[in-house]
N, CA, C and O atoms as CSV, one atom per row, in Angstrom:
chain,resi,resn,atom,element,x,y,z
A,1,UNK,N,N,106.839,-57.412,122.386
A,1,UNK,CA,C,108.069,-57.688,123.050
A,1,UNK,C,C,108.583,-56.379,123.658
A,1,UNK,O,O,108.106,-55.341,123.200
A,2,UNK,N,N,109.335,-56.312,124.459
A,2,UNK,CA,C,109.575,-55.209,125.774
A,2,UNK,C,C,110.755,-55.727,125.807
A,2,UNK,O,O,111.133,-56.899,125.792
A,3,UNK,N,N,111.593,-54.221,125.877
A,3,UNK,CA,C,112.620,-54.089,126.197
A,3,UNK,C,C,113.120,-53.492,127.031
A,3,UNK,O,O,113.343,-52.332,126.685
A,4,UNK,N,N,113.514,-53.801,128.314
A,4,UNK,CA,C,114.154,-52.434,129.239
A,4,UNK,C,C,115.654,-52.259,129.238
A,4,UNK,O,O,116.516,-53.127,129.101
A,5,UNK,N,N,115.759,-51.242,129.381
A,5,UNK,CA,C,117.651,-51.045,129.259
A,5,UNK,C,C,118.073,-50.674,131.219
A,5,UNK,O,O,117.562,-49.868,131.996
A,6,UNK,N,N,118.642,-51.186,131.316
A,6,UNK,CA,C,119.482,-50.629,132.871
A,6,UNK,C,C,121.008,-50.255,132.549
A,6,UNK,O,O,121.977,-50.724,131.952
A,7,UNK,N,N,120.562,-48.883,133.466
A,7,UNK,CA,C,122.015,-47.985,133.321
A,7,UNK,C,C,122.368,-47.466,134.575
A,7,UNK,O,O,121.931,-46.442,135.099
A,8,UNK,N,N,123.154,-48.221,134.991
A,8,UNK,CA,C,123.730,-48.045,136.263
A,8,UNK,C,C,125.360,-47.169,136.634
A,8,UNK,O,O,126.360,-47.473,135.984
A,9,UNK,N,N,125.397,-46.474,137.346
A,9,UNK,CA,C,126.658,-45.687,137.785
A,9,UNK,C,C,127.779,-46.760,138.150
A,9,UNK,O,O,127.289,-47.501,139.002
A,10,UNK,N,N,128.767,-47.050,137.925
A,10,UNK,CA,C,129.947,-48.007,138.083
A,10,UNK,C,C,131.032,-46.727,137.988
A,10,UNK,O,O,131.101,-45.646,137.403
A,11,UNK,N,N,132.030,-47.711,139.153
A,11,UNK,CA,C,133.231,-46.520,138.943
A,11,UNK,C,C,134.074,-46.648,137.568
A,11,UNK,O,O,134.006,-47.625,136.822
A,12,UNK,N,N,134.806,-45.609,137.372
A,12,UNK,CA,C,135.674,-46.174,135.886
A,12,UNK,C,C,135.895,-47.055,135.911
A,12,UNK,O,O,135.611,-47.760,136.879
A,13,UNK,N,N,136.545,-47.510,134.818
A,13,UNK,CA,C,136.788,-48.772,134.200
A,13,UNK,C,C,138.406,-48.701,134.661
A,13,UNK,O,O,138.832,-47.643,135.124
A,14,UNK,N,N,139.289,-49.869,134.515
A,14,UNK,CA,C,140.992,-49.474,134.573
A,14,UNK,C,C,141.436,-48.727,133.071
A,14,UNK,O,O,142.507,-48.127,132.991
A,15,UNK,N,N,140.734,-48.804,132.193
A,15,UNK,CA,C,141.118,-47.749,131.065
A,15,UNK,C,C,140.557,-46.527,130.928
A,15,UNK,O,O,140.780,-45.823,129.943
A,16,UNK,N,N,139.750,-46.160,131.943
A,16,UNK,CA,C,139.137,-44.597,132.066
A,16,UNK,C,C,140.196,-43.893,132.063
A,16,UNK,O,O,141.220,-44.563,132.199
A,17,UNK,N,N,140.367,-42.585,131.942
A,17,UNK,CA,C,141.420,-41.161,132.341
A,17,UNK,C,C,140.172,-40.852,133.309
A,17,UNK,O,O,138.946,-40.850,133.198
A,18,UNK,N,N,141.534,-40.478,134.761
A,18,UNK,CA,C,141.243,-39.923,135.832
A,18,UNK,C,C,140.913,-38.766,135.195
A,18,UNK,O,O,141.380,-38.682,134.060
A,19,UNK,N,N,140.078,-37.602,135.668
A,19,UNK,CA,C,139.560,-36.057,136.385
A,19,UNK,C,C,140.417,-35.735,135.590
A,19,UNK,O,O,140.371,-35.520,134.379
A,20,UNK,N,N,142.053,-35.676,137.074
A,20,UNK,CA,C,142.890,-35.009,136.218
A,20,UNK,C,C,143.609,-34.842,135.285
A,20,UNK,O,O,144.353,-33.898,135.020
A,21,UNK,N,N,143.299,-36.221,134.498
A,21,UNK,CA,C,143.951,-36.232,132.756
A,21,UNK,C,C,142.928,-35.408,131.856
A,21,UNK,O,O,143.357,-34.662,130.975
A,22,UNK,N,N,141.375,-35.580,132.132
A,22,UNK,CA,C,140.716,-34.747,131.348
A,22,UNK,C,C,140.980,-33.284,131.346
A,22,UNK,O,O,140.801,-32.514,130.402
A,23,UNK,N,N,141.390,-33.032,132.428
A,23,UNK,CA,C,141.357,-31.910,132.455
A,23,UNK,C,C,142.936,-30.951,132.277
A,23,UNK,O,O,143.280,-29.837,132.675
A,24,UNK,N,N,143.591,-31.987,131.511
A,24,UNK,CA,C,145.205,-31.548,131.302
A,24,UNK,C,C,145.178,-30.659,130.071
A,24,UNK,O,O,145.862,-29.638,130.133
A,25,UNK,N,N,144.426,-30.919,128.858
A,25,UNK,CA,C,144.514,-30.278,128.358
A,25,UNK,C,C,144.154,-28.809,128.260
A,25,UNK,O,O,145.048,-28.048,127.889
A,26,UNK,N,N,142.561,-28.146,128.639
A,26,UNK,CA,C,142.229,-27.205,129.181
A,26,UNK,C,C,143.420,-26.245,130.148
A,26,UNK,O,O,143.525,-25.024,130.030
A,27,UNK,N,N,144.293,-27.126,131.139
A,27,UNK,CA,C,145.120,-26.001,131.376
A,27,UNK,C,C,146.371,-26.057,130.493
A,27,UNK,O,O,147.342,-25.381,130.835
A,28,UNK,N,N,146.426,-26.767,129.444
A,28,UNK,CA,C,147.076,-26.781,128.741
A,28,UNK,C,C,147.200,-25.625,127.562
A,28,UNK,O,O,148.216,-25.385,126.909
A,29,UNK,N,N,146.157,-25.092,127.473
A,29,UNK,CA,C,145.114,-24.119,126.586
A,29,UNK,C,C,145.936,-22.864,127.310
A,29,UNK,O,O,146.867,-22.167,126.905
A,30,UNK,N,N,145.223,-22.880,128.498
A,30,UNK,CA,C,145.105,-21.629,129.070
A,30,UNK,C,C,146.721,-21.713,129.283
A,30,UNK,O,O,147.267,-20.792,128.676
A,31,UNK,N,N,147.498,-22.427,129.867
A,31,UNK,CA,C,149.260,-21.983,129.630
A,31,UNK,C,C,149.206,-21.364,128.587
A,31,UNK,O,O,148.913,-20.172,128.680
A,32,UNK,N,N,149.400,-21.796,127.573
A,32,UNK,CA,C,149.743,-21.567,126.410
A,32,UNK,C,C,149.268,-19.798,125.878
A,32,UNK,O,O,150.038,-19.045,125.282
A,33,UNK,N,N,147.574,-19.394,126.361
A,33,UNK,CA,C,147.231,-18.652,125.876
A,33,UNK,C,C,147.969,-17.559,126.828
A,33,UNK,O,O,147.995,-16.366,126.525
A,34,UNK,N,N,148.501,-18.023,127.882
A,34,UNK,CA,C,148.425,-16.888,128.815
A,34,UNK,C,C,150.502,-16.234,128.487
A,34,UNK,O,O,151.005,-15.116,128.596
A,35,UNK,N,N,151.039,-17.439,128.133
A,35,UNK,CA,C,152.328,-17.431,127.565
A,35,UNK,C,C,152.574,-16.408,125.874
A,35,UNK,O,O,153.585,-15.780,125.559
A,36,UNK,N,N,151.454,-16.539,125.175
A,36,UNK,CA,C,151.558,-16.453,124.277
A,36,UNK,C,C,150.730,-14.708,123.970
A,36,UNK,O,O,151.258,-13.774,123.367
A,37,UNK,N,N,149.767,-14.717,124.409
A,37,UNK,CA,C,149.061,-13.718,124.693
A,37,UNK,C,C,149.227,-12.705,125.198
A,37,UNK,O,O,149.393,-11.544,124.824
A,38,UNK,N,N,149.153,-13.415,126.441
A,38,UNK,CA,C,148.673,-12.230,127.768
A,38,UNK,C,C,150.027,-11.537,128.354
A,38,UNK,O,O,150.194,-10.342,128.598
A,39,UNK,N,N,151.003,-12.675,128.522
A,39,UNK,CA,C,152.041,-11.746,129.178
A,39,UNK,C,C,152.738,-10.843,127.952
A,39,UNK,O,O,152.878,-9.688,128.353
A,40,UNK,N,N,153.092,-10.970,126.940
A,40,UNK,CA,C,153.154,-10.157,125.650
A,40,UNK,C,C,153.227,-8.583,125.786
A,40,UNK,O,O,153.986,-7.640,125.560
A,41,UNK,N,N,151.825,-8.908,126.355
A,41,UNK,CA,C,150.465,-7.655,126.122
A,41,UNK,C,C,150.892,-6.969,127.502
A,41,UNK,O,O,151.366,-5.836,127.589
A,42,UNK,N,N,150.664,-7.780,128.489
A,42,UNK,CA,C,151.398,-7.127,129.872
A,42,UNK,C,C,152.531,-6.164,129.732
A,42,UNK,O,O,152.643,-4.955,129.938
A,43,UNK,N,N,153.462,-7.254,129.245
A,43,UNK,CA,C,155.362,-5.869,129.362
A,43,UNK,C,C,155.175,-5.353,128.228
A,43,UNK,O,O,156.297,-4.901,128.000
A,44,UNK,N,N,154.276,-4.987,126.967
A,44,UNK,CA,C,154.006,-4.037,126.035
A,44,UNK,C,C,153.874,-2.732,127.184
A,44,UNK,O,O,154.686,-1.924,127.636
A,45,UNK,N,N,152.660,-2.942,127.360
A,45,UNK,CA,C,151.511,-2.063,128.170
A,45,UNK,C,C,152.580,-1.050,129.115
A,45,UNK,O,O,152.694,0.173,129.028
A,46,UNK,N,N,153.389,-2.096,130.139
A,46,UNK,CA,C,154.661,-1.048,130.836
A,46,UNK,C,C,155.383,-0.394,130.399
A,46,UNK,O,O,155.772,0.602,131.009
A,47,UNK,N,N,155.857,-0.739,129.093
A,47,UNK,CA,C,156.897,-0.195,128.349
A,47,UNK,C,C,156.254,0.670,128.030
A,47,UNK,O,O,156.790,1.703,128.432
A,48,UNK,N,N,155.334,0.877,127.494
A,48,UNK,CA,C,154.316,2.067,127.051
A,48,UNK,C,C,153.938,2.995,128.080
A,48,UNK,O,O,153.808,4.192,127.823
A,49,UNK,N,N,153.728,2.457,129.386
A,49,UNK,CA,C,153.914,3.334,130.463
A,49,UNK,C,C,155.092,4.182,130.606
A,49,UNK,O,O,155.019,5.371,130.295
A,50,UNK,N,N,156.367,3.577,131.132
A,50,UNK,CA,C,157.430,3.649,131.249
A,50,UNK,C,C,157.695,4.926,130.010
A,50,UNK,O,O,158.318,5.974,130.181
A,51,UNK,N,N,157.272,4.634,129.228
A,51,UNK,CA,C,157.478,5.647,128.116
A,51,UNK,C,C,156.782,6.789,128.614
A,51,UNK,O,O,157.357,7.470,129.464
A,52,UNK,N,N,155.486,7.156,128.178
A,52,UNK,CA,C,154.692,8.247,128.649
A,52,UNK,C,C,155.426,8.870,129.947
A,52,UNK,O,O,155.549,10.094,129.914
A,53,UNK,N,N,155.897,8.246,131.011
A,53,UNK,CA,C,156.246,8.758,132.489
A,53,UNK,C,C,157.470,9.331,132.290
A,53,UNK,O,O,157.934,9.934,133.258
A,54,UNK,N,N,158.180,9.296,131.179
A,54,UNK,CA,C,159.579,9.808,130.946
A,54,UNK,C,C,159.566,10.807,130.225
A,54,UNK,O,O,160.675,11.339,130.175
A,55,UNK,N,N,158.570,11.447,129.468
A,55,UNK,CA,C,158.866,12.459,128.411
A,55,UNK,C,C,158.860,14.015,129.066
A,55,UNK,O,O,158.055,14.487,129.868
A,56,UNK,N,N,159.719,14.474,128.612
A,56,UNK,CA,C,160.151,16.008,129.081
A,56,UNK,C,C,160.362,16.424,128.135
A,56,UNK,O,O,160.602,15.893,127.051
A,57,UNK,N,N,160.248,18.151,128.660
A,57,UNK,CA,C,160.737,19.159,127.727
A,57,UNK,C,C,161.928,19.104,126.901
A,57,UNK,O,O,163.090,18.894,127.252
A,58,UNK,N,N,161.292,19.400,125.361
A,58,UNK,CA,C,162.844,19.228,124.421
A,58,UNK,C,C,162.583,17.819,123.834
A,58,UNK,O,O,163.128,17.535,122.768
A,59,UNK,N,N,162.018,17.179,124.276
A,59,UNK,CA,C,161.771,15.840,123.506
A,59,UNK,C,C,160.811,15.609,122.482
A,59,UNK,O,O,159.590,15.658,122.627
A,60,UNK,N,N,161.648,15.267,121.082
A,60,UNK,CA,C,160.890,15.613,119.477
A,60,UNK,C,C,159.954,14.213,119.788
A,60,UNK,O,O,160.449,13.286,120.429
A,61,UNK,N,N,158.376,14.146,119.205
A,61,UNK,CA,C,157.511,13.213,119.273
A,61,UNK,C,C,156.869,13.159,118.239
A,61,UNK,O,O,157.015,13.974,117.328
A,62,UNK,N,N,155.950,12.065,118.208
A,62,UNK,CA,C,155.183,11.991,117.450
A,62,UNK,C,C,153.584,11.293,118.222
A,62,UNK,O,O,153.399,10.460,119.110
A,63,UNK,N,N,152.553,12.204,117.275
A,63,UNK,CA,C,151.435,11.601,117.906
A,63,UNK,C,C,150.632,10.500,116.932
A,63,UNK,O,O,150.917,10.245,115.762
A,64,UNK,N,N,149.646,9.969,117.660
A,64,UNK,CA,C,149.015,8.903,116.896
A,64,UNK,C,C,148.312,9.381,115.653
A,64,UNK,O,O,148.015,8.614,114.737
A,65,UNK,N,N,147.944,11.235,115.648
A,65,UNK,CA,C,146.893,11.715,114.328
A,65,UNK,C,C,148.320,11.982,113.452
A,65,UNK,O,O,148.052,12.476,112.357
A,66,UNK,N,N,149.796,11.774,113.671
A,66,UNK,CA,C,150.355,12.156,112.710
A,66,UNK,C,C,151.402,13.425,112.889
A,66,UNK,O,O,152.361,13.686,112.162
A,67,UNK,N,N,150.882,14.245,114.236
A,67,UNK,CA,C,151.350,15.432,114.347
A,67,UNK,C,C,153.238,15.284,115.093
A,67,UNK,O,O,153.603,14.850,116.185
A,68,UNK,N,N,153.998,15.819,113.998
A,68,UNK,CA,C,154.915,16.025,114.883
A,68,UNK,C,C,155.417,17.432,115.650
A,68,UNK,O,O,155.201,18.528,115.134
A,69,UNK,N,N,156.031,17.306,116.787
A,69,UNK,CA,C,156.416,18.095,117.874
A,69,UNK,C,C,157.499,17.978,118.708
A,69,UNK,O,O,158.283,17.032,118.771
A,70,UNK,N,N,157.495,19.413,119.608
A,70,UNK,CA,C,158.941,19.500,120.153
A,70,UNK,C,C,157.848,19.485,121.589
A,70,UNK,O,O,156.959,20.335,121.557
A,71,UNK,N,N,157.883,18.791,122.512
A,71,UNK,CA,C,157.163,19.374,124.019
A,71,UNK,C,C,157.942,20.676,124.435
A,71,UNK,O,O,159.089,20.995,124.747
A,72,UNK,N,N,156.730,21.246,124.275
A,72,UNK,CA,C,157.243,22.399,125.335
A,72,UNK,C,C,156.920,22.601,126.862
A,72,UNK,O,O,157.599,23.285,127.628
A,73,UNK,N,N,155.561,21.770,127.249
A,73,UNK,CA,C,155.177,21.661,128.723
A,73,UNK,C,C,154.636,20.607,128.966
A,73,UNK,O,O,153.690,20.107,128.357
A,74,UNK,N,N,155.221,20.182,129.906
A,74,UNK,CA,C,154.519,18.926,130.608
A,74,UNK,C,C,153.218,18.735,131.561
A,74,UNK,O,O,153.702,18.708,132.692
A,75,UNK,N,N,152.410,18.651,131.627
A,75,UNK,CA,C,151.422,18.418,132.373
A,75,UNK,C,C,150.902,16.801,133.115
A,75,UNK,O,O,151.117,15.750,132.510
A,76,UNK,N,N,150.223,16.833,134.452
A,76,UNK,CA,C,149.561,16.276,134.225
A,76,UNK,C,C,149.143,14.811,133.554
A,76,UNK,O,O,149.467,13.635,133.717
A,77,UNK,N,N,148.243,15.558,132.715
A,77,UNK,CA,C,147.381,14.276,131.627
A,77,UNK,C,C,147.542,15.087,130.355
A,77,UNK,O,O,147.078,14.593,129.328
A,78,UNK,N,N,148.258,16.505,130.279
A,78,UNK,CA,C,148.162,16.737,128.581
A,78,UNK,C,C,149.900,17.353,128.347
A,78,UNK,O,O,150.373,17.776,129.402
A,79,UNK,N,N,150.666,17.423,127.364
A,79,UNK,CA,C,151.303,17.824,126.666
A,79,UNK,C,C,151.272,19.186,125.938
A,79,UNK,O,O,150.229,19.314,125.295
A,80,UNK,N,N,152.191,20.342,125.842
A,80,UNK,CA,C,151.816,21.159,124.843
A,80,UNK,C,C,153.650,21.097,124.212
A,80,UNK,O,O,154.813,21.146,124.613
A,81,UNK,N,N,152.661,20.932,122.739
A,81,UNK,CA,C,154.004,20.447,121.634
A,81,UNK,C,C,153.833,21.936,121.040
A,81,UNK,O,O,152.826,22.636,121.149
A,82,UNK,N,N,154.789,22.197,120.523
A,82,UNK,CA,C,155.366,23.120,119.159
A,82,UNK,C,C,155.497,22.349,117.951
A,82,UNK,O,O,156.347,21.497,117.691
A,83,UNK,N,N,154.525,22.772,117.238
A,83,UNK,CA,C,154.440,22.312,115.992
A,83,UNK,C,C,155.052,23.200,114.760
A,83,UNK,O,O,155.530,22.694,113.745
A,84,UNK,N,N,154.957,24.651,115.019
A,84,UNK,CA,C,155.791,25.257,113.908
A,84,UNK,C,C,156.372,26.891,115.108
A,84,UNK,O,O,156.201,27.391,116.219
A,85,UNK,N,N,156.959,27.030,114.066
A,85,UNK,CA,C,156.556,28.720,115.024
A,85,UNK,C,C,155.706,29.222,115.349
A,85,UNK,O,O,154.650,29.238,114.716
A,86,UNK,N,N,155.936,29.895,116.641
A,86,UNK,CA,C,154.445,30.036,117.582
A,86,UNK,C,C,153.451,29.548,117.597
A,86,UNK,O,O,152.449,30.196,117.902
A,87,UNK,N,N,153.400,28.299,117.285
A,87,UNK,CA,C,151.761,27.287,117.362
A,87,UNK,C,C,152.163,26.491,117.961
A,87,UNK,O,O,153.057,25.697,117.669
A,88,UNK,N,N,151.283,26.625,119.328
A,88,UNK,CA,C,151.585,25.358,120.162
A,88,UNK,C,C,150.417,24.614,120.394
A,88,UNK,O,O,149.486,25.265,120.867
A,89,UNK,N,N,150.306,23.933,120.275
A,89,UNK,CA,C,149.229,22.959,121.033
A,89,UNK,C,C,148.772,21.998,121.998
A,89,UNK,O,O,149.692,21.410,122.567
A,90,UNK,N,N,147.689,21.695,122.318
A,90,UNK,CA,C,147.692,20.600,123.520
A,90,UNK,C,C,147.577,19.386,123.371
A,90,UNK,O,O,146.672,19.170,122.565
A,91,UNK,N,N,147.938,18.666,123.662
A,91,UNK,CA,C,147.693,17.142,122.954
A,91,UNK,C,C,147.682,16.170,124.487
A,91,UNK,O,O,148.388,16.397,125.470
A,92,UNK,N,N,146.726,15.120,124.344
A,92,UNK,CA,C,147.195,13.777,125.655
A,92,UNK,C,C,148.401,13.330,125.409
A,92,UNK,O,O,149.121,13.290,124.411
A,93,UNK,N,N,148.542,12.808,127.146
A,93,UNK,CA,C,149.665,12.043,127.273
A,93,UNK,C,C,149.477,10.778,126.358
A,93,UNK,O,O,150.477,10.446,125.721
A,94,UNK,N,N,148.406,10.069,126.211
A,94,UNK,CA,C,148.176,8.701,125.519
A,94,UNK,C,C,148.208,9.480,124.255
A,94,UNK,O,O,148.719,8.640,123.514
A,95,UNK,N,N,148.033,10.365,123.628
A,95,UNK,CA,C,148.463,10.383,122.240
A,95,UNK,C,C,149.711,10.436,121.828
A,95,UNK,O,O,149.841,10.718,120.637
A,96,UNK,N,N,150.728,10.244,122.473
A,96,UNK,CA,C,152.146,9.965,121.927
A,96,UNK,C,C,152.678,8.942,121.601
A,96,UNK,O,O,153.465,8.579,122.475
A,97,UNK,N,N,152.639,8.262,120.732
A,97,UNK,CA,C,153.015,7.459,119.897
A,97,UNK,C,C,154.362,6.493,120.136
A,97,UNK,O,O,154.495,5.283,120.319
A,98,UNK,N,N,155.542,7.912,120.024
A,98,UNK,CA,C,156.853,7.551,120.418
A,98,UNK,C,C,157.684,8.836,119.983
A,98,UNK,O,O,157.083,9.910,119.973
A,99,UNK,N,N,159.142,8.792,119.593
A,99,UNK,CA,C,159.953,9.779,119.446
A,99,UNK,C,C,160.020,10.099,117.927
A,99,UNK,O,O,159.710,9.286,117.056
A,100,UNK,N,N,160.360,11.084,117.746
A,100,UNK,CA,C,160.504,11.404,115.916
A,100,UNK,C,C,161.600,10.375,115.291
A,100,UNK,O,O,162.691,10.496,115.849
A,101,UNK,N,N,161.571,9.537,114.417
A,101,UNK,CA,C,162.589,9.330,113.616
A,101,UNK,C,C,162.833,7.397,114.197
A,101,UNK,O,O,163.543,6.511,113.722
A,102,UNK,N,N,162.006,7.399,115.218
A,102,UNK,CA,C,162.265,5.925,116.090
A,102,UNK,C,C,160.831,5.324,115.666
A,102,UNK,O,O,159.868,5.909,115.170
A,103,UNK,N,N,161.017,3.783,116.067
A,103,UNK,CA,C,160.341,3.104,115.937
A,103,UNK,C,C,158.912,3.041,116.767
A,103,UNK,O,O,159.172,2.336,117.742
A,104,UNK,N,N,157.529,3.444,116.843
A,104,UNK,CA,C,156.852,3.648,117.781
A,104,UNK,C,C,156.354,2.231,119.017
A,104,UNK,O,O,155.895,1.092,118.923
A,105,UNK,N,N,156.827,3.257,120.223
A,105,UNK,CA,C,156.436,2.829,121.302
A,105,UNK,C,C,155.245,2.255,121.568
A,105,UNK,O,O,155.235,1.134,122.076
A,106,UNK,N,N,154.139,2.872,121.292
A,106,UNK,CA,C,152.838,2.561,121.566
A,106,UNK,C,C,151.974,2.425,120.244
A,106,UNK,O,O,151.806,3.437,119.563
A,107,UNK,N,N,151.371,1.118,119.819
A,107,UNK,CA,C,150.862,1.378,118.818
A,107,UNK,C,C,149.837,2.007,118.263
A,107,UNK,O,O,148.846,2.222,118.961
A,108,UNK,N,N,149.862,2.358,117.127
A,108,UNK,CA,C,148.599,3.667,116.660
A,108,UNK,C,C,147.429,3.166,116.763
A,108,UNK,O,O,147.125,2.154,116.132
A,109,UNK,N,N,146.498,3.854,117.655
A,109,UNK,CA,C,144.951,3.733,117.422
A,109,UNK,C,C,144.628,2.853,118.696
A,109,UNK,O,O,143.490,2.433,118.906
A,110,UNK,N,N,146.006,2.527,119.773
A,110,UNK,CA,C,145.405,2.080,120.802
A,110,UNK,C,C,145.982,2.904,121.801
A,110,UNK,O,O,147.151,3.266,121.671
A,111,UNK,N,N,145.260,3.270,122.852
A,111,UNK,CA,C,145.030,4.152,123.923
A,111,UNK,C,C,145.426,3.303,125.121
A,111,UNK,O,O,145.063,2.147,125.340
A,112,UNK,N,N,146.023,3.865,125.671
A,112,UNK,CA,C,146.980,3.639,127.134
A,112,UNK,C,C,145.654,3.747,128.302
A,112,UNK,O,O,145.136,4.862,128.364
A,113,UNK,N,N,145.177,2.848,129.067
A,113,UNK,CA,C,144.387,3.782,130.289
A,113,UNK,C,C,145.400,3.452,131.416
A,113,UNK,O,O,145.768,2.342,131.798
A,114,UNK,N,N,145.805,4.822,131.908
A,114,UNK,CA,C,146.184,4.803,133.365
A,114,UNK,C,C,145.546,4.628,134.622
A,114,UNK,O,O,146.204,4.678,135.661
């Protein structure tokens, strides 16, 4: 005995979901991730800019290894802090953390790329 099966293309049915219902949820996903996630991470990132682009001489800091300092020169891409009497050092702009005694700006162990 033989059996053949036929499978033919028919348009949906009236209880199919159109295209665009399948596909509601997927941007449903991505809203969500991009709400929840991404823009977050975005106005972090400026603020962290915004920070770095403001620091001048006289301003007490702190860096991400721990070191605190007074800037004494601005550069550029590097910093030179005063760490005690007469020891100054050079440090990156992305290693500044935030201000002495405040809550940090940029969090530790992640690096700013400009």
């Amino acid at each position: 005995m033989t059996v053949t099966f036929l499978v033919a293309m028919a348009a949906p049915g009236q209880g199919a979901p159109t295209a665009w219902l399948q596909l509601m949820p997927f941007a449903l996903v991505l809203g969500i991730f991009y709400f929840i996630i991404l823009l977050p991470m975005k106005r972090r990132q400026q603020k962290v800019q915004t920070f770095l682009a403001g620091l001048k001489e006289g301003d007490k800091i702190v860096t991400s290894g721990g070191i605190y300092g007074t800037i004494t020169r601005v550069g550029e891409q590097a910093l030179q802090l005063q760490i005690a009497e007469r020891v100054r050092i050079e440090v990156s702009r992305n290693a500044v953390v935030g201000y002495q005694g405040q809550e940090p700006v940029a969090p530790e162990g992640s690096g700013s790329s400009s």
